[in-house]
C-alpha positions in Angstrom: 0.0 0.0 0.0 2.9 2.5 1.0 4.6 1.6 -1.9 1.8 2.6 -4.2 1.0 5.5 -2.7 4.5 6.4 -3.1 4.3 5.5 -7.0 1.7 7.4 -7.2 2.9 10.3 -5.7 6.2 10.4 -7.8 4.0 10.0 -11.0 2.3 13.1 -9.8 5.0 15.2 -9.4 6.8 13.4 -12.4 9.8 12.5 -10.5 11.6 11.5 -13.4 11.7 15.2 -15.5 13.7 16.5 -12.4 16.4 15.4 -15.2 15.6 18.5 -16.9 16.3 21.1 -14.1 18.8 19.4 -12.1 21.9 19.2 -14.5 21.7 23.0 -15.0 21.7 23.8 -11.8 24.9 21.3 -10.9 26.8 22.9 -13.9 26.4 26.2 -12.1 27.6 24.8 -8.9 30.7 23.5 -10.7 31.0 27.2 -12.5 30.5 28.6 -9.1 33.0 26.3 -7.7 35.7 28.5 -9.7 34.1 31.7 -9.4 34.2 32.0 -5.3 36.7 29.1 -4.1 34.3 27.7 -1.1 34.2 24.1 -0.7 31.5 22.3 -1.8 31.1 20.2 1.3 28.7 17.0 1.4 26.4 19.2 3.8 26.2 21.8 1.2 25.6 19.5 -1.6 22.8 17.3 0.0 21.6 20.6 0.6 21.4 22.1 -2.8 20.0 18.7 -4.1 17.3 18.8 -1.4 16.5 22.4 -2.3 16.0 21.3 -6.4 14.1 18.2 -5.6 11.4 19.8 -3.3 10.6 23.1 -5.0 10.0 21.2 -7.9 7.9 18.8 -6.2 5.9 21.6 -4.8 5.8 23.3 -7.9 4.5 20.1 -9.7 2.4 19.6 -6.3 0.5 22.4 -6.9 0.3 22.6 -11.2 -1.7 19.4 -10.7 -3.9 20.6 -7.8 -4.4 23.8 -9.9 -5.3 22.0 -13.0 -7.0 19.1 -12.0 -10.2 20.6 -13.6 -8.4 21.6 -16.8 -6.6 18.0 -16.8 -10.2 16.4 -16.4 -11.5 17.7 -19.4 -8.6 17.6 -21.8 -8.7 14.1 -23.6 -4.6 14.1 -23.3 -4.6 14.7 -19.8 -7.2 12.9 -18.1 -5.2 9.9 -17.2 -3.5 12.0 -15.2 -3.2 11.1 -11.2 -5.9 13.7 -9.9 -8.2 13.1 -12.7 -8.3 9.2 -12.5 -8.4 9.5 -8.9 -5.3 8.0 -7.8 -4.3 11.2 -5.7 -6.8 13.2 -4.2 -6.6 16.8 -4.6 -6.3 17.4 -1.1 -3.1 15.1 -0.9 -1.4 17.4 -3.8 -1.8 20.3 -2.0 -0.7 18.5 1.5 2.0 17.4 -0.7 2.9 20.8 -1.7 2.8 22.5 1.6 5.0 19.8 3.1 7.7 20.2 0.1 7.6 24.0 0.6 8.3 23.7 4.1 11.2 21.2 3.1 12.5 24.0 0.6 12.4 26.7 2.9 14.2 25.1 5.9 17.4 23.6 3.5 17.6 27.2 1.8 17.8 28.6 5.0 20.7 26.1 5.5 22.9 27.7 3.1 23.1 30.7 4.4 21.0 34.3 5.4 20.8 35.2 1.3 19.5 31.7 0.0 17.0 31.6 3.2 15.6 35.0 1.9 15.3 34.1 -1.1 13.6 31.4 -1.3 10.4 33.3 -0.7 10.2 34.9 -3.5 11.1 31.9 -6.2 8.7 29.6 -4.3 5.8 32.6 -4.9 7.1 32.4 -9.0 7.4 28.2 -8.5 3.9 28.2 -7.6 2.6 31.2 -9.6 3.4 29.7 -12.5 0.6 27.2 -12.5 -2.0 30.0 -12.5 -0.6 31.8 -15.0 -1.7 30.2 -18.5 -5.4 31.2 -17.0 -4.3 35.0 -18.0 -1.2 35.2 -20.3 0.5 33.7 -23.4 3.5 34.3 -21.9 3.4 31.6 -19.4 6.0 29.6 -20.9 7.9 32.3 -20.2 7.0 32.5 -16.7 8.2 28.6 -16.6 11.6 29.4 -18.2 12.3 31.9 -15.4 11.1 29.3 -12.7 13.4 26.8 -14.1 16.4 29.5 -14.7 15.8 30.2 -10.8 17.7 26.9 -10.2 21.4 27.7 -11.5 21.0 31.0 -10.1 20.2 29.9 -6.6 22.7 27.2 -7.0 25.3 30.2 -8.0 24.2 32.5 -4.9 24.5 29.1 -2.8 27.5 28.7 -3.8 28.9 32.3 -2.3 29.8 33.3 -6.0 28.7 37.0 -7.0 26.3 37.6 -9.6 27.8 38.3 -12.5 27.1 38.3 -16.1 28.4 34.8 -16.9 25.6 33.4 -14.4 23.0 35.7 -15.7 23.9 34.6 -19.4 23.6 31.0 -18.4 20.2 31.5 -16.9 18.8 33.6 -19.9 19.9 30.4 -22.1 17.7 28.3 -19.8 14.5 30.6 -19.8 14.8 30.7 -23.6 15.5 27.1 -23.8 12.3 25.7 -21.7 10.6 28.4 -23.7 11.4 26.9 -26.5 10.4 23.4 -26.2 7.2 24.1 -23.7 5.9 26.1 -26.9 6.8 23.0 -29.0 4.7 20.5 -26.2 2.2 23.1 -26.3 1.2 22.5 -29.5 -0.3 19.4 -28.9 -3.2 21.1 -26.6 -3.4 24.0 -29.1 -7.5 23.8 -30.3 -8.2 22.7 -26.7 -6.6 26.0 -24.6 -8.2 27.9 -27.5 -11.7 26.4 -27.0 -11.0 26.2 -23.0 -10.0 30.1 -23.1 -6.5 28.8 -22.0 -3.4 31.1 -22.8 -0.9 29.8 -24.6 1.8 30.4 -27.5 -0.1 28.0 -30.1 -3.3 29.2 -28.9 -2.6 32.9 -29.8 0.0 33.0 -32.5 -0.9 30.0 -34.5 1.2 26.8 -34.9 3.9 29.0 -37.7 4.0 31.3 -35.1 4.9 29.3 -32.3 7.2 27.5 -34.5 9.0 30.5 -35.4 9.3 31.7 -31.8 10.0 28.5 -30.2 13.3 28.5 -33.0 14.0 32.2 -32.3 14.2 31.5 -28.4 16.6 28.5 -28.9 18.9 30.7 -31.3 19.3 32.9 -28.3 19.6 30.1 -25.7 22.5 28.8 -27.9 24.1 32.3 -28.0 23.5 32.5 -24.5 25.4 29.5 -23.4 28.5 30.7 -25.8 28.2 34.0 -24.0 28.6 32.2 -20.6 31.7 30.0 -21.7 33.4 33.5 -22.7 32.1 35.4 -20.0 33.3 33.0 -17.5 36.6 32.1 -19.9 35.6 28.6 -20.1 37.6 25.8 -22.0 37.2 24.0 -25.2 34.7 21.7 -23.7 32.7 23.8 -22.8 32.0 25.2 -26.1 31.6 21.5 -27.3 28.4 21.1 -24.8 27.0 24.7 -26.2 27.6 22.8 -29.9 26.4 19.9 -28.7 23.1 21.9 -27.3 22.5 24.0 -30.6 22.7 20.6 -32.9 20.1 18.8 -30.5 18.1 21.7 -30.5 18.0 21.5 -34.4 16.8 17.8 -34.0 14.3 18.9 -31.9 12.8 21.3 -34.5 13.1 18.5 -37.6 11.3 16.7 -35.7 8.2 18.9 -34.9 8.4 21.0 -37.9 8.0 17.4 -40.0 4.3 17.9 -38.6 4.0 14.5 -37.2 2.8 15.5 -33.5 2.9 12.7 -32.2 6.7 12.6 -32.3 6.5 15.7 -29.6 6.9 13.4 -26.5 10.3 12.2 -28.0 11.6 15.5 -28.9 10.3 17.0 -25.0 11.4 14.3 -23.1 14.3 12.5 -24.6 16.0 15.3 -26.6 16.0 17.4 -23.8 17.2 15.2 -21.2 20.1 14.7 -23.4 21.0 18.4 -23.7 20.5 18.9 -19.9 22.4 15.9 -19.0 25.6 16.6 -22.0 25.8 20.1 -21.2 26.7 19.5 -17.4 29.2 16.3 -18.2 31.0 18.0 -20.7 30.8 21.4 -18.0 32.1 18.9 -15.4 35.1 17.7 -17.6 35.7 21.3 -18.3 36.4 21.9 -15.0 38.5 18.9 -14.4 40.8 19.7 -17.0 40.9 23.5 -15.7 42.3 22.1 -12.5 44.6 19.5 -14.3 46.5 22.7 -16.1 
């Protein structure tokens, strides 16, 4: 029984995407690592992972609670856990307050600034999941939620804010901007009908095509932007390469107009770009220190 619950709760909160949030935050520890000279020790790492994992889950938490009538009437998403009636509603929001708390306390942990912090991106975490009711640019909003976790990671880390951190997280808003519009066109005649907000729903799938591949030019140029603001190594540039050619995948694949080849390009392309960019970071690093 507890073990189901469990499942059920991780298939809530999609345990598995934290993949796509985690990596960039790590490669700003490791860039942060070189930036302020403080030990990473295993307190402060089990403390920054602690932080990722439960304002995500709270996050997630609440996007369900929030949409759970939405998700009930949308064909694609009424298999989801609220919807079928796996998880109650009352035990997403339970399960959000509890992973807020958990957020809270572990970025206090890491010092006065992270503790303060935190506040404020858990009000943008969770705001995020109303915002679709009122603006197209909610997949911006996400991008900035997202982009919250190398920044915090950098601030954690004792580096100062400076421009290479600030282009790193501009390359992840434009990046999850970029392939949200791309999942988004899947629900586009249903937000339209449902007076949902969205990119498809208001510009039209050309036009979200054409901004989801404008914002991933940028996220590409903002990556090279970090690796020369933060006078990175070659390896570095190879993961901002690596990046811009899966990104191009990406768009061959949804611009080929089969949509049902949209989960493969969100989930697994993705995850590979996420999960490259912070190896080839991390061996970046490790040669740095080998000089």
């Amino acid at each position: 029984m507890i073990a189901d619950r469990l499942k059920n709760y991780t298939s809530l909160v999609a345990f598995s995407h934290t993949i796509f949030a985690m990596p960039f935050a790590a490669s700003a520890v490791v860039l942060a690592h070189a930036e302020s000279h403080q030990p990473l020790t295993l307190f402060r790492a089990l403390a920054l992972v602690i932080c990722m994992v439960s304002a995500r889950t709270a996050a997630m938490a609440f996007n369900r609670y929030a949409d759970r009538d939405v998700d009930a009437a949308n064909p694609r998403t009424r298999s989801r856990d609220i919807p079928a009636g796996r998880v109650a509603p009352r035990e997403a929001l339970l399960l959000t307050v509890a992973s807020s708390a958990v957020f809270l306390l572990a970025a206090f942990s890491l010092g006065s600034w992270p503790g303060l912090l935190a506040w404020p991106v858990l009000a943008i975490l969770l705001g995020y999941s109303l915002a679709k009711r009122f603006t197209w640019a909610a997949h911006l909003w996400l991008g900035v939620a997202l982009a919250l976790a190398p920044g915090g990671a950098w601030i954690a880390m004792g580096a100062a804010p400076n421009l290479g951190i600030v282009a790193l997280m501009v390359g992840v808003v434009t990046w999850l901007f970029g392939f949200d519009v791309l999942y988004s066109l899947q629900d586009e005649h249903f937000d339209r009908a449902a007076g949902l907000h969205s990119v498809p729903a208001r510009f039209g799938t050309k036009g979200a095509l054409w901004l989801s591949g404008l914002a991933h030019v940028v996220t590409v140029v903002a990556f090279a932007l970090t690796g020369a603001f933060l006078h990175r190594g070659a390896l570095f540039y190879a993961a901002t390469i690596g990046a811009a050619l899966l990104l191009v995948w990406e768009h061959w694949i949804v611009g080929a107009g089969d949509l049902s080849r949209i989960n493969k390009a969100f989930f697994d392309l993705n995850a590979w770009i996420s999960a490259g960019f912070f190896l080839l970071v991390l061996g970046d690093e490790m040669l740095r220190r080998r000089v």
